[in-house]
N, C-alpha and C positions, 0 to 999 in steps of 0.2 A: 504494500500500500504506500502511496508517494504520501510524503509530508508537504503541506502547502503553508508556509509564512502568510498572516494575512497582516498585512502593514496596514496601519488606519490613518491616514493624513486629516490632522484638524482642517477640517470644512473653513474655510475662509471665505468671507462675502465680500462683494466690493459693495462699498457703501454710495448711493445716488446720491447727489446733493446738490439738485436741479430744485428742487423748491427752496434750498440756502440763497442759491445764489439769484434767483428770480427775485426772494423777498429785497433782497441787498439792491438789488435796481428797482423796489418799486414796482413790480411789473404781477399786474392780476394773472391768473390763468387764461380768461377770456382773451386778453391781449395777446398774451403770447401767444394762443392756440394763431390768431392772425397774424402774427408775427413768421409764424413758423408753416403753418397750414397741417398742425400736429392736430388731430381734436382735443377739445378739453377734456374730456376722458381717458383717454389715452396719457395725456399730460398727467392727470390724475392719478391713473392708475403706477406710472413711470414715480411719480415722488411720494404714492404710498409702499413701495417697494411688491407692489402686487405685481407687475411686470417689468423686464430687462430693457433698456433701450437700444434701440437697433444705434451704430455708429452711425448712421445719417442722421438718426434722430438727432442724438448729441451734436453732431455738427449745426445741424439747424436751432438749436436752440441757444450756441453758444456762438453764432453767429448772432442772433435774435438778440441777445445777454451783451454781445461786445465781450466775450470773455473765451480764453482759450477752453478745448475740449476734455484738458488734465483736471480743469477747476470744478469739473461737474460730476464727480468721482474720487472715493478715496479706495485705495487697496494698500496690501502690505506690498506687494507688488509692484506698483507707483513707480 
C-alpha cells in the first residue's frame, strides 16, 4: 500500500478593497457602476467578497478611481 503525505497549505485570500478605495474618492456605487458600465450588483456583490473580480473589472474601476490596479487588492503575495 503506497503512503501519501497530504501537505495542507493555509488557505490565503486576497482581500478586495474596491469599496476602500471608492469611499476614499467619494464615489457612490451608482456612479461608479457609470463610471465603469460594471452593474451595481455586481459592484456589490465584488466588495461584499460574494464574488472574484475579473482583471478587467479591476482595471475598469481603477481606471474609474484614478488609482493603480495593486490598490484594489491586498494578498501576502502582493
Amino acid at each position: 500500500m503506497d503512503e501519501y503525505i497530504i501537505v495542507h497549505h493555509k488557505e490565503e485570500m486576497m482581500e478586495i478593497l474596491t469599496w476602500q478605495a471608492r469611499t476614499e474618492k467619494n464615489v457612490t456605487l451608482k456612479q461608479l457602476e457609470k463610471m465603469t458600465g460594471i452593474s451595481k450588483t455586481t459592484l456589490n456583490t465584488i466588495e461584499n467578497g460574494l464574488t472574484s473580480p475579473t482583471l478587467r473589472q479591476l482595471e475598469a474601476i481603477a481606471i474609474a478611481l484614478d488609482t493603480k490596479i495593486s490598490a484594489l487588492y491586498d494578498s501576502e503575495y502582493k
